[in-house]
C-alpha positions as a Python dict, from the first residue, in 0.01 Angstrom:
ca = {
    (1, 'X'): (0, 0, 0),
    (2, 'X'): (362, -80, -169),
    (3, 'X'): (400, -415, -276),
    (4, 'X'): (711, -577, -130),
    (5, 'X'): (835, -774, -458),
    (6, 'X'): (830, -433, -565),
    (7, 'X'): (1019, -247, -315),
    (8, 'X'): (1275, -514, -364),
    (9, 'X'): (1321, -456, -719),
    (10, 'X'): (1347, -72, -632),
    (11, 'X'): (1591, -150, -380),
    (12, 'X'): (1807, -389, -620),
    (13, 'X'): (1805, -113, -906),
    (14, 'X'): (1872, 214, -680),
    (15, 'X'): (2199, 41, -547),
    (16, 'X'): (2350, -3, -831),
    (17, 'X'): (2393, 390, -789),
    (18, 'X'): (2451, 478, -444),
    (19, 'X'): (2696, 334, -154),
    (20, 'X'): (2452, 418, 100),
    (21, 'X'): (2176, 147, 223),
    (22, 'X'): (1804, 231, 150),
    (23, 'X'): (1541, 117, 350),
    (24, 'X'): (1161, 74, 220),
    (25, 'X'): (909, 77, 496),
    (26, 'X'): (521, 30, 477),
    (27, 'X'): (224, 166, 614),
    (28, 'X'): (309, -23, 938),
    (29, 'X'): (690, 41, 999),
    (30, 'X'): (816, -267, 912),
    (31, 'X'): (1131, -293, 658),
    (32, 'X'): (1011, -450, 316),
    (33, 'X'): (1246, -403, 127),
    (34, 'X'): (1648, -280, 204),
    (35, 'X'): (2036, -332, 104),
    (36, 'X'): (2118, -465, 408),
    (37, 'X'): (1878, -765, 374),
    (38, 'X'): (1924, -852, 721),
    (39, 'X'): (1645, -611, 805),
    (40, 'X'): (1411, -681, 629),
    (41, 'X'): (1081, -796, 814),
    (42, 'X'): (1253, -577, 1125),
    (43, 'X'): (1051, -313, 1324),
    (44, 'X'): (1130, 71, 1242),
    (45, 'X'): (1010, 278, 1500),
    (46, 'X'): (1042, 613, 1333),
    (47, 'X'): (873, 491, 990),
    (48, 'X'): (586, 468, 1188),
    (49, 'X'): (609, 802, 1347),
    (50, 'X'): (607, 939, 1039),
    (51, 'X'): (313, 715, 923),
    (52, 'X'): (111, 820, 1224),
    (53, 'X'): (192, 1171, 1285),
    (54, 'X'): (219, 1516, 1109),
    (55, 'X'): (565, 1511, 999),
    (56, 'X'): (668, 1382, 661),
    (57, 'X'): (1044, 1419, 770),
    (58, 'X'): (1241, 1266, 1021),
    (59, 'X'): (1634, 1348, 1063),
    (60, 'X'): (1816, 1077, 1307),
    (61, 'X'): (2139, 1190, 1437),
    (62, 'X'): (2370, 1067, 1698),
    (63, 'X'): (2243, 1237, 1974),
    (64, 'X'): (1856, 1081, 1973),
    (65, 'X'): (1923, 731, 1760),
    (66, 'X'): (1655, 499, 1878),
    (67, 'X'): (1599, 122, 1900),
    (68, 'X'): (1582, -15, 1585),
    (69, 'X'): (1714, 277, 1397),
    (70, 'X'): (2008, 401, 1231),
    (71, 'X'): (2152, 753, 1113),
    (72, 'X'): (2024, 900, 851),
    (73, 'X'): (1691, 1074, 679),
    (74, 'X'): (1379, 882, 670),
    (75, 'X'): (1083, 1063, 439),
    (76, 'X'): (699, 975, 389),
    (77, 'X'): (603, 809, 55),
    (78, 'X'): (257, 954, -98),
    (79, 'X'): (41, 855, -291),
    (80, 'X'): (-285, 1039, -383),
    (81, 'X'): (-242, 1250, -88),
    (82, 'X'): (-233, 916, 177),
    (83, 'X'): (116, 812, 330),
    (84, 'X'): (132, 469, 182),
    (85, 'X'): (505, 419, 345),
    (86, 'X'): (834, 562, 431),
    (87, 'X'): (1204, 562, 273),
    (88, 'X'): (1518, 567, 481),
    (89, 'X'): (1870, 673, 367),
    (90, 'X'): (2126, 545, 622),
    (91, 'X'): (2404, 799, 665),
    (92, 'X'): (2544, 1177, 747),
    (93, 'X'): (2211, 1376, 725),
    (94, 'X'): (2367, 1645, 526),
    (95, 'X'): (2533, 1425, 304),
    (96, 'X'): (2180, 1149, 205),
    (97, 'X'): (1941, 1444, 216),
    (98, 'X'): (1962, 1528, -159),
    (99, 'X'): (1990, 1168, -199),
    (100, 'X'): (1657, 1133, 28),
    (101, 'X'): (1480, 1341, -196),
    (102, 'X'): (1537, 1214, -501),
    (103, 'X'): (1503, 848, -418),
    (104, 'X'): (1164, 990, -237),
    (105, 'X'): (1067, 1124, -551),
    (106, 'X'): (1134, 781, -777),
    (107, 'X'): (982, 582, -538),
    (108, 'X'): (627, 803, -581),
    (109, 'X'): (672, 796, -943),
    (110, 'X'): (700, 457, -967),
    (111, 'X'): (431, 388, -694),
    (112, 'X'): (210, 566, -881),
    (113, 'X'): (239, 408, -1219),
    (114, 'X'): (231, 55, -1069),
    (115, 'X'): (-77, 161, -877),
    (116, 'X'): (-223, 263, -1188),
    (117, 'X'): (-151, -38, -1371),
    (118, 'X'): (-306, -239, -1083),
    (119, 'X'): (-655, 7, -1107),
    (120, 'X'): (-665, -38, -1487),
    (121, 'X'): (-662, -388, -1435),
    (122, 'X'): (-893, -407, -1147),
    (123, 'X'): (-1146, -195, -1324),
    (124, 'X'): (-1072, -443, -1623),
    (125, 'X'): (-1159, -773, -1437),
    (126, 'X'): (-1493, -525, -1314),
    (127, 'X'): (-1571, -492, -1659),
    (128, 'X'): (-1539, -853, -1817),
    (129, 'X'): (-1749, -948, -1451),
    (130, 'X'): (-2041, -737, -1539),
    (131, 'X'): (-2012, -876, -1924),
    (132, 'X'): (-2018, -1179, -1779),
    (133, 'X'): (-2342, -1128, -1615),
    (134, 'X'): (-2478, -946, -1846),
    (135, 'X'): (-2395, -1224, -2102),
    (136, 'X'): (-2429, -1554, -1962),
    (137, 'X'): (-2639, -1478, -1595),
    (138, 'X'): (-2998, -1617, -1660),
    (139, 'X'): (-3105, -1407, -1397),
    (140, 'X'): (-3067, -1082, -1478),
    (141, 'X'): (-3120, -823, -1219),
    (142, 'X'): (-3097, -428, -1218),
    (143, 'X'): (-2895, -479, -928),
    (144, 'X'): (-2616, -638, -1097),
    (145, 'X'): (-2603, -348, -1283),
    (146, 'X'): (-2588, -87, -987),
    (147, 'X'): (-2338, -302, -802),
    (148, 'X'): (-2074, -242, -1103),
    (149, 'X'): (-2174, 135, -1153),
    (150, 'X'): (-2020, 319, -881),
    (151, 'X'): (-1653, 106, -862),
    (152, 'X'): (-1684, 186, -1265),
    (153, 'X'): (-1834, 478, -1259),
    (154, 'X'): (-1997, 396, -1563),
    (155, 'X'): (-2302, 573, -1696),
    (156, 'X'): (-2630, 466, -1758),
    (157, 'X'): (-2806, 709, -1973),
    (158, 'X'): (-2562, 746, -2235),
    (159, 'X'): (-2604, 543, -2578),
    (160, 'X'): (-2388, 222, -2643),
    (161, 'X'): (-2427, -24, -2920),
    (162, 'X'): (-2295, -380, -2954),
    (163, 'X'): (-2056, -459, -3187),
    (164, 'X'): (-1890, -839, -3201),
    (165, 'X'): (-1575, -882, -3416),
    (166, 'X'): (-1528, -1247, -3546),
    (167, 'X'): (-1165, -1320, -3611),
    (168, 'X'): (-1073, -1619, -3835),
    (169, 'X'): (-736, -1690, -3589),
    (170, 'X'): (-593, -1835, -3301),
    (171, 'X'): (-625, -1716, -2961),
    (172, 'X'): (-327, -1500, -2931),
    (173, 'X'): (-410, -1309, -3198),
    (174, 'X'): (-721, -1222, -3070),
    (175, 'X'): (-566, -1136, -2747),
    (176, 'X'): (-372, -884, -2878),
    (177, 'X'): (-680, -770, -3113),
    (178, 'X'): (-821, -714, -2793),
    (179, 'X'): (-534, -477, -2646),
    (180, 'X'): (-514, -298, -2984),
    (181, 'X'): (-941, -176, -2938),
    (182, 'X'): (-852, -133, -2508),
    (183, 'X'): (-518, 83, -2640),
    (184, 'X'): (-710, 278, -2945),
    (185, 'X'): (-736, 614, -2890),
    (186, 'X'): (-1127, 615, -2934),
    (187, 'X'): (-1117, 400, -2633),
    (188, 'X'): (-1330, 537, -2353),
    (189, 'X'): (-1389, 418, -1978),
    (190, 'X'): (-1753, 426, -2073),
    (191, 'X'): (-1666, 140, -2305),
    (192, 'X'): (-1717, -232, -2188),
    (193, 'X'): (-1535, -514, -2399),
    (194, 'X'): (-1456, -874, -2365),
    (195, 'X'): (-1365, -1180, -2521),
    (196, 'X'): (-1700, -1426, -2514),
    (197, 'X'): (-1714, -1787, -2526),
    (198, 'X'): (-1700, -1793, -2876),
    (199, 'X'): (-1408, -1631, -2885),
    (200, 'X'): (-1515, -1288, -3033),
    (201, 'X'): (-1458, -951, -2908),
    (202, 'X'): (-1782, -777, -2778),
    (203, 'X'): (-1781, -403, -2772),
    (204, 'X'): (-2040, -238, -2625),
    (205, 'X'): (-1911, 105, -2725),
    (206, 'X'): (-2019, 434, -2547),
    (207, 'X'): (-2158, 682, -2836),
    (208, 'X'): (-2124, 1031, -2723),
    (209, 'X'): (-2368, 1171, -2963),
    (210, 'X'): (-2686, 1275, -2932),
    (211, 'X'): (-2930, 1002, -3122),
    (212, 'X'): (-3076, 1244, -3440),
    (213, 'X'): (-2732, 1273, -3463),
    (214, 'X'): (-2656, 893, -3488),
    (215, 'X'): (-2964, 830, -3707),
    (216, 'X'): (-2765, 1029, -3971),
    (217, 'X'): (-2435, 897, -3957),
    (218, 'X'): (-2349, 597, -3709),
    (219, 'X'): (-2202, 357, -3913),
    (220, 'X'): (-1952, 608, -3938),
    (221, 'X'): (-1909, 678, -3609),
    (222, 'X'): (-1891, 310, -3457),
    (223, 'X'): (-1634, 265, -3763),
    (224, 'X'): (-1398, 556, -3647),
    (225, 'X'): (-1434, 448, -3309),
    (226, 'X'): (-1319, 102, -3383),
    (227, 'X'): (-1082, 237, -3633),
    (228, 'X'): (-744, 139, -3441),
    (229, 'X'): (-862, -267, -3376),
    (230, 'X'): (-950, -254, -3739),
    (231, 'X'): (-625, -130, -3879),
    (232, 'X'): (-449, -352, -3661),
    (233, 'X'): (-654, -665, -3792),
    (234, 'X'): (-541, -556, -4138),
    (235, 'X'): (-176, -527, -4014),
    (236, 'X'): (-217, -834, -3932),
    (237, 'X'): (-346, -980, -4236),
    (238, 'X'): (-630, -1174, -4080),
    (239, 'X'): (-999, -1209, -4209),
    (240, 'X'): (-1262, -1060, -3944),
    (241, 'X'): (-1621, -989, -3951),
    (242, 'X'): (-1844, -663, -3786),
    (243, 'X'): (-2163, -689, -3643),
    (244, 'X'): (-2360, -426, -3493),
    (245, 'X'): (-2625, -470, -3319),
    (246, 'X'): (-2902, -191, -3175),
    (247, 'X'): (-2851, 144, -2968),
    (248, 'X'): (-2876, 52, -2580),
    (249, 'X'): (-2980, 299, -2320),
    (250, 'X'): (-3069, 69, -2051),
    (251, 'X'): (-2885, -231, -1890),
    (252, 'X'): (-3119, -429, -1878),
    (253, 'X'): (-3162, -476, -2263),
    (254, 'X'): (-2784, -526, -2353),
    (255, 'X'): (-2788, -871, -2345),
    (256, 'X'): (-3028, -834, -2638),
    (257, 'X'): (-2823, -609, -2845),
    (258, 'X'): (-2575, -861, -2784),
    (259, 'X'): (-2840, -1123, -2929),
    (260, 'X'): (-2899, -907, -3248),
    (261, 'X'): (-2527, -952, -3278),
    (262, 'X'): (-2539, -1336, -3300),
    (263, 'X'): (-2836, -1319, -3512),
    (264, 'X'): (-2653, -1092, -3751),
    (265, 'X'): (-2330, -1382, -3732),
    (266, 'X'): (-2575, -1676, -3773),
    (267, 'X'): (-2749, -1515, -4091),
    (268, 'X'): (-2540, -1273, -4269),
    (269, 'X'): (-2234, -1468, -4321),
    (270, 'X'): (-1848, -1373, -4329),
    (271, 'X'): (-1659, -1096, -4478),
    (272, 'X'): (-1712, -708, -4445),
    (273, 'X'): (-1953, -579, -4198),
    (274, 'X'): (-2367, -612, -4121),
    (275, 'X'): (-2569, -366, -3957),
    (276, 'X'): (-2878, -471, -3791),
    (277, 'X'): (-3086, -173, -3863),
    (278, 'X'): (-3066, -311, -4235),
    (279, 'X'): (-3199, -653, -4138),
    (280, 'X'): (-3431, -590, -3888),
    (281, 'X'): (-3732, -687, -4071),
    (282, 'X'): (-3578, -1012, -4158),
    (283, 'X'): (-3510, -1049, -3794),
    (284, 'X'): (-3819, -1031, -3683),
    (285, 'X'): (-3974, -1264, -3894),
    (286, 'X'): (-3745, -1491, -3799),
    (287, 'X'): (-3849, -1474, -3445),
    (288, 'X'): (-4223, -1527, -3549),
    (289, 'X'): (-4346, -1911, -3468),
    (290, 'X'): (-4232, -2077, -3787),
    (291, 'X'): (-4612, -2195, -3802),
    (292, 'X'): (-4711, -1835, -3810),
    (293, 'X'): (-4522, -1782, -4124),
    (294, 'X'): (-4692, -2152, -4260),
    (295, 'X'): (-5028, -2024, -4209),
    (296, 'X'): (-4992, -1711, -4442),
    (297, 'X'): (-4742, -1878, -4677),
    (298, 'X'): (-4798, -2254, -4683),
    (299, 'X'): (-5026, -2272, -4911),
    (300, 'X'): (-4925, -2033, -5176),
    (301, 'X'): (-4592, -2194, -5201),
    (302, 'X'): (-4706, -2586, -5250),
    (303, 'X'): (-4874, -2444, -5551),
    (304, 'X'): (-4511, -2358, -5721),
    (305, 'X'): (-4277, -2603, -5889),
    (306, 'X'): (-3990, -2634, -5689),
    (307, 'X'): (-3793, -2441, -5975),
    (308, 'X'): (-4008, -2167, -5926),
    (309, 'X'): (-3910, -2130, -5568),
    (310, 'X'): (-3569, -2137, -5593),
    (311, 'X'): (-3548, -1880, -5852),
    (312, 'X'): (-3745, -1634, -5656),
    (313, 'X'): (-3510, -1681, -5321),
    (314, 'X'): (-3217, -1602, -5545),
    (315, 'X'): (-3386, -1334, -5728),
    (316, 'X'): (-3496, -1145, -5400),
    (317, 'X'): (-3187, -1248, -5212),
    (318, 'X'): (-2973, -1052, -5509),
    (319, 'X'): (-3235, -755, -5542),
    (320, 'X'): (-3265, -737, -5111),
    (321, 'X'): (-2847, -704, -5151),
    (322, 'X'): (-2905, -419, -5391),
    (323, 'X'): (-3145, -228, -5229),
    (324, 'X'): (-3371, -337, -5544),
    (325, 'X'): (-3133, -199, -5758),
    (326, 'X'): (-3193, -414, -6103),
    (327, 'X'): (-2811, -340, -6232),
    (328, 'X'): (-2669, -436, -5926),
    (329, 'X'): (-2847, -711, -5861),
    (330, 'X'): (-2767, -885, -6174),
    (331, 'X'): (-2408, -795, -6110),
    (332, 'X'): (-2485, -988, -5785),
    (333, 'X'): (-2624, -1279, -6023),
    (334, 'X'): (-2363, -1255, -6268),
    (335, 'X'): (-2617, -1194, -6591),
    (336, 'X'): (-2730, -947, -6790),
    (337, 'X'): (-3000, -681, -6683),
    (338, 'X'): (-3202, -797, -6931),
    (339, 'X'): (-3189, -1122, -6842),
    (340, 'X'): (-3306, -1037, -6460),
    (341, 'X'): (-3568, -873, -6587),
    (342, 'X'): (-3689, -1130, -6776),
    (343, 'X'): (-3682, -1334, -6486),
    (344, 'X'): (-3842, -1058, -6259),
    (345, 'X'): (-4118, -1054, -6521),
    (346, 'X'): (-4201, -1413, -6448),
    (347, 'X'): (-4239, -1355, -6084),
    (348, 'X'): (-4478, -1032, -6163),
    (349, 'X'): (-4688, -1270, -6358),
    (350, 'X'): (-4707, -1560, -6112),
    (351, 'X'): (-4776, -1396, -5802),
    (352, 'X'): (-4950, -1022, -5931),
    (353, 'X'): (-4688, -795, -5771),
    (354, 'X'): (-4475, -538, -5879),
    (355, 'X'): (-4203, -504, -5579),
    (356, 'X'): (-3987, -228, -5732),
    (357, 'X'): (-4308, -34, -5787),
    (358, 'X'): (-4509, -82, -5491),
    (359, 'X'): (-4391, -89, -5127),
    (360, 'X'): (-4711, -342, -5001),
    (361, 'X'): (-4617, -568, -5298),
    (362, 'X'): (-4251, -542, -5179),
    (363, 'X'): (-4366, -643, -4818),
    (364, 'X'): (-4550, -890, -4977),
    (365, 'X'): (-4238, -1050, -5147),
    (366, 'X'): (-4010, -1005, -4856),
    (367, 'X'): (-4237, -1206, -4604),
    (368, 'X'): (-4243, -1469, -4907),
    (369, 'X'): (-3900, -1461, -4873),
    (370, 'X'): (-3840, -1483, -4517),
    (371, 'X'): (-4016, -1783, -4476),
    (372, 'X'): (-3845, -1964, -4776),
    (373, 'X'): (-3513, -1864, -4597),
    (374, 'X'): (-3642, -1994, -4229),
    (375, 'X'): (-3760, -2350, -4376),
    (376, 'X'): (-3455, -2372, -4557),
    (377, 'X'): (-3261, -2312, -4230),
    (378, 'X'): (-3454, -2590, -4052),
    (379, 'X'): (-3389, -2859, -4319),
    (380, 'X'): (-3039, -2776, -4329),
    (381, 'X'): (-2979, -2819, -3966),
}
């Protein structure tokens, strides 16, 4: 279908560069568009001929000029293969037929890129719709998925992981942030992104690798296939966050991976970017019952001066940063190895573990740690 508004501005450009009148007609022979603006809105009998029937030409001469039409050459429009309408050149046939064609010819061209534009924005609106669901809609159902799948064509069984970019800006930034990841070159159709109510981007980006494959390397791959959004943040000299979340094979489960996101934002701060295959042991014990953590925990820690307990937290938070690496972690501390040691000593003593040593000690410590962190959370709130 050509959009009249359209036609128009067609029509207002293309005379600038030709005497003769143009005519724009649509998929039911009426004038939408012409020179002579008198005629617009007007029946034209041949258009729809053409339309209708097998010929994508029609030449009107002198000797068989019909009701509503004038001299001249009047050609179908196509696009994808469909007659969407019909252009008329009023005029000597002989003289308008190279004209004909090349008008014919702009006309398609620029048909076809609005068209385009409209799709890509219709399968946009799809796209933030199904987020939108998959998001917000308490009641989830497979169907909501299948409904979007075919108009998308969007595949199921492929891998995509959730990754939410927090933006310390206004709201035109962001907007643009957002055109900058739909306009990267690693952008796929398989890819689904949105602004959320928070006003992050969520990328739930389409991994075209086969999982072993990701195991070994996908925080560089989700990095290079972010890479243009990130650049352009820096361009912009604003301060963002990353979180990714978990690998997603079926619908159903996104809104989760979109959960491990917000998880990831609520307890891993600003600044750089968090993974949450490197928390997920802290994530689960934060969705434990707070009194299951009491039961096993309680007890040993009312049994500690309160100094006690806050040295450990930032002893394990600084060694959990390091991967238990005792010279970074004092770096982390800002002391001296031997002075974290020391301190590391003390713990040993106390509680009979060795967590750089022994992995069921380190467990051990961890847990210890997790529900330190939770109760903190609570009081603080």
């Amino acid at each position: 279908m050509i959009d009249a508004l359209l036609a128009k501005k067609f029509i207002e450009r293309i005379t600038q560069y030709t005497e003769y009148n143009v005519n724009i007609m649509d998929e039911k022979g009426i004038i939408i568009a012409s020179k002579n603006t008198s005629r617009i809105g007007t029946y034209h009998e041949v258009a729809l001929q053409i339309i209708r029937g097998d010929k994508d030409t029609i030449i009107v001469d002198n000797e068989n000029t019909q009701f509503g039409v004038k001299k001249g050459v009047n050609m179908a429009i196509y696009y994808k293969k469909r007659k969407e309408g019909v252009i008329g050149i009023t005029g000597e046939p002989d003289a308008v037929m190279p004209i004909a064609l090349v008008i014919k010819m702009s006309v398609e061209v620029m048909l076809e890129h609005e068209l385009f534009k409209y799709e890509k924005m219709q399968r946009r609106n799809l796209k933030e719709q199904l987020l939108n669901i998959i998001l917000y809609n308490e009641d989830l159902q497979r169907e909501d998925w299948e409904r979007f799948m075919e108009p998308l064509q969007l595949k199921e069984d492929i891998i995509r992981m959730p990754v939410l970019i927090n933006i310390q800006s206004g709201q035109e930034l962001r907007e643009n942030v957002l055109s900058a990841f739909r306009n990267g070159r690693e952008h796929s159709s398989q890819d689904l992104i949105c602004l959320t109510r928070d006003g992050d981007i969520l990328l739930y980006k389409a991994l075209n690798h086969p999982l072993p494959e990701l195991m070994k390397n996908y925080k560089y791959v989700v990095g290079e296939a972010i890479g243009d959004g990130l650049r352009y943040m820096r361009s912009a000299g604003c301060s963002f966050t990353v979180y990714v979340g978990s690998f997603q094979t079926d619908f159903m489960n996104y809104r989760m991976g979109y959960i491990h996101c917000r998880w990831l934002k609520k307890n891993m701060g600003k600044g750089g970017s968090f993974y949450f295959y490197d928390h997920c042991n802290m994530y689960f014990m934060s969705v434990l019952p707070l009194t299951e953590l009491q039961v096993a925990y309680y007890t040993i820690e009312k049994n500690f001066e309160d100094k006690f307990v806050e040295s450990f937290k930032e002893i394990m938070e600084a060694l959990r940063m390091a991967n238990f690496n005792l010279g970074d972690a004092s770096k982390l501390l800002h002391v001296h190895k031997n002075t974290l040691i020391y301190r590391l000593d003390k713990i040993r003593e106390t509680l009979n573990v060795d967590p750089l040593g022994n992995n069921k000690d380190r467990e051990f410590v961890n847990g210890f740690y997790f529900y330190l962190k939770r109760k903190e959370q609570i009081y603080q709130v």
